[in-house]
C-alpha positions, 0 to 999 in steps of 0.5 A, a space after each residue: 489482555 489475558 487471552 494474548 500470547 505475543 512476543 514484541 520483539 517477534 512481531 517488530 521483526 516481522 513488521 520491519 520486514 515488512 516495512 523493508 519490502 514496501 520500500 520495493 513498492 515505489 520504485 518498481 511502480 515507477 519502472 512499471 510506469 515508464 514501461 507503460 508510457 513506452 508502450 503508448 508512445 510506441 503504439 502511436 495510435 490515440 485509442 490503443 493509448 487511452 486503452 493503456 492508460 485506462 488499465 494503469 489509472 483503473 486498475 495497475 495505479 489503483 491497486 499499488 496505492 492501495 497495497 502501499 496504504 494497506 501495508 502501511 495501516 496493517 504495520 501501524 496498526 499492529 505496532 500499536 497493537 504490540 504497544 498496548 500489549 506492553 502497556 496492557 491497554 485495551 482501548 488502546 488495542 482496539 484503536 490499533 485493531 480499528 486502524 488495521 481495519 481503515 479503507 484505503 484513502 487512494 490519490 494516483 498521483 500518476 495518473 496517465 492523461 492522453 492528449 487529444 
């Protein structure tokens, strides 16, 4: 634990900044969301629809669940990285390190489904 230079106050800081602009995530996915099944709604046309829905569930739905658990797993893990610190725990560090480090568990719970 010798070779770490850190200062918690510092970090905790930071992480709540970066825990304040996750906040933003949500609600401005939902905006894109209803942007998106405006525009579908405006195209009446069923494949101009799938078309749109494919690029949110494929791509826009996808990549914001991802950010959102990234963040999430990069602000845990560091939490607990400072905690070991603190408490000078190595097998606590690198299970905080080793949640920093998790794939993503993505469920799009708002998925668009184009009716026939």
């Amino acid at each position: 634990m010798d070779s770490y230079n850190i200062n918690p106050a510092t970090v905790r800081a930071a992480l709540s900044n970066v825990t304040t602009d996750r906040e933003d995530i949500a609600p401005k996915r939902e905006a894109m969301f209803e942007k998106m099944e405006d525009l579908m709604e405006a195209a009446k046309m069923r494949a101009v629809s799938t078309a749109l829905s494919s690029v949110w569930n494929d791509l826009i739905a996808l990549q914001a669940e991802a950010a959102e658990t990234r963040i999430e797993n990069a602000v845990n893990g560091m939490e607990g990285s400072v905690q070991a610190f603190e408490q000078g725990d190595m097998s606590m560090m690198e299970s905080a390190q080793a949640t920093m480090r998790q794939s993503p568990e993505l469920e799009i719970d708002d998925a668009i489904v184009v009716e026939a």
